[in-house]
C-alpha positions in Angstrom: 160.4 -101.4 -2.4 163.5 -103.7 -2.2 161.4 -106.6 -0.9 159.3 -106.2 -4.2 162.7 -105.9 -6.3 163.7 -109.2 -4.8 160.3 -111.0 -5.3 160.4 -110.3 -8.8 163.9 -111.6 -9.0 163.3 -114.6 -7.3 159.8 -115.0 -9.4 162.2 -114.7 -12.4 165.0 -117.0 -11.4 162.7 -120.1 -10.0 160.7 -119.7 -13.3 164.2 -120.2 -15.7 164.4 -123.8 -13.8 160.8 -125.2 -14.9 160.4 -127.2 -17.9 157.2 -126.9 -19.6 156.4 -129.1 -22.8 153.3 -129.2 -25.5 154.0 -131.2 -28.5 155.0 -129.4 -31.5 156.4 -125.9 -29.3 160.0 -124.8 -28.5 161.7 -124.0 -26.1 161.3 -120.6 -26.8 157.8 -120.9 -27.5 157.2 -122.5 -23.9 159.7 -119.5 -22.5 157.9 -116.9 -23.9 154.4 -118.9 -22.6 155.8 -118.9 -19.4 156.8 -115.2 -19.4 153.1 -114.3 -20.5 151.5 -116.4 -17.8 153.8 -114.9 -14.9 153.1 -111.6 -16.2 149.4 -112.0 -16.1 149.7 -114.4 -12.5 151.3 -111.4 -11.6 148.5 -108.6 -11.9 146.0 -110.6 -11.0 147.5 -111.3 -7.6 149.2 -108.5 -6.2 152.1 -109.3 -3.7 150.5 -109.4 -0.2 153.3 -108.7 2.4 153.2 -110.0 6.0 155.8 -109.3 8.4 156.6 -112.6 9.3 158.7 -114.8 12.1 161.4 -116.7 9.2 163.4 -117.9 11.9 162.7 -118.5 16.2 164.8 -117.4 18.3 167.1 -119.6 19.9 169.7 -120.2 22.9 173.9 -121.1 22.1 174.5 -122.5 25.4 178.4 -121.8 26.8 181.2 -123.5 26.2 184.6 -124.0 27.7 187.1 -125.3 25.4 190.7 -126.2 26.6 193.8 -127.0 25.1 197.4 -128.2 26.4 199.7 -125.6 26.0 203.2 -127.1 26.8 202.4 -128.8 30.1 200.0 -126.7 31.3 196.1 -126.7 30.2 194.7 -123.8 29.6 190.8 -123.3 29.4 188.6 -120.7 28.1 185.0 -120.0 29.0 182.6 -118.7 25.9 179.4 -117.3 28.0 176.0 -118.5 26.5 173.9 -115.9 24.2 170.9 -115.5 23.1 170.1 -114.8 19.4 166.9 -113.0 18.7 164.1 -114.0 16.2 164.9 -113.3 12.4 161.5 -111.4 11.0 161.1 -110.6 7.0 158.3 -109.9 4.7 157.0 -112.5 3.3 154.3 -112.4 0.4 151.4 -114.6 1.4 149.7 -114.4 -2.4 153.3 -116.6 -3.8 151.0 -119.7 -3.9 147.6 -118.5 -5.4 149.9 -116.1 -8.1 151.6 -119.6 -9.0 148.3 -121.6 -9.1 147.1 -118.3 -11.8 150.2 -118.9 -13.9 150.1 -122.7 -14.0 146.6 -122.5 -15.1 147.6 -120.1 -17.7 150.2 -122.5 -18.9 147.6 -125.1 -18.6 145.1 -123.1 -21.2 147.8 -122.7 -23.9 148.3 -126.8 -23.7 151.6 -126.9 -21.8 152.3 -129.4 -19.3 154.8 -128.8 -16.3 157.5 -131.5 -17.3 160.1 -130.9 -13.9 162.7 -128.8 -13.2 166.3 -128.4 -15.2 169.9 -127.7 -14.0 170.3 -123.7 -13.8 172.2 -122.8 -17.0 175.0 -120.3 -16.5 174.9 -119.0 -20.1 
């Protein structure tokens, strides 16, 4: 459930950065559009999680690090570690449900113009 919660978050937040355009509409207009279209993207295509590999794991090798301390040197040894792979969910449908939504934006004349600054207000 919190993995849906954040998809629709982050389905929300990366939609607020896209400009859309079609001559004669606002920016409200194109808002709401875009609302509409990621509403309907999104129950046409369902999420589809997969528990996936996000990050491999990897090896820090050691280290030993000294420093003068007066006149001696003194060392330290850091052993090496292993850090294990990072897994998540990840929903495979993200790219069809955009493809649905842009065509939606496509039918009611819009055209994707680029993304804008994130506005903080």
């Amino acid at each position: 459930m919190r993995a849906l919660r954040a998809l629709a978050v982050l389905l929300l937040l990366s939609a607020c950065a896209e400009v859309w355009e079609r001559p004669g509409a606002t920016e409200e207009e194109a808002e709401r559009t875009l609302a509409l279209c990621t509403a309907r993207a999104a129950r046409e295509v369902p999420p589809a999680l997969v528990w996936t590999m996000v990050e491999p794991p990897r090896w820090i090798p050691g280290e030993r690090v000294c420093r003068q301390v007066g006149d001696r040197l003194v060392c330290s040894y850091y052993p090496g570690r292993h850090i294990p792979a990072r897994f998540e969910w990840v929903d495979s449908a993200e790219g069809q449900r955009r493809a649905v939504r842009n065509a939606c934006m496509a039918e009611a004349g819009f055209s994707f113009r680029g993304l804008r600054p994130l506005r903080l207000h």
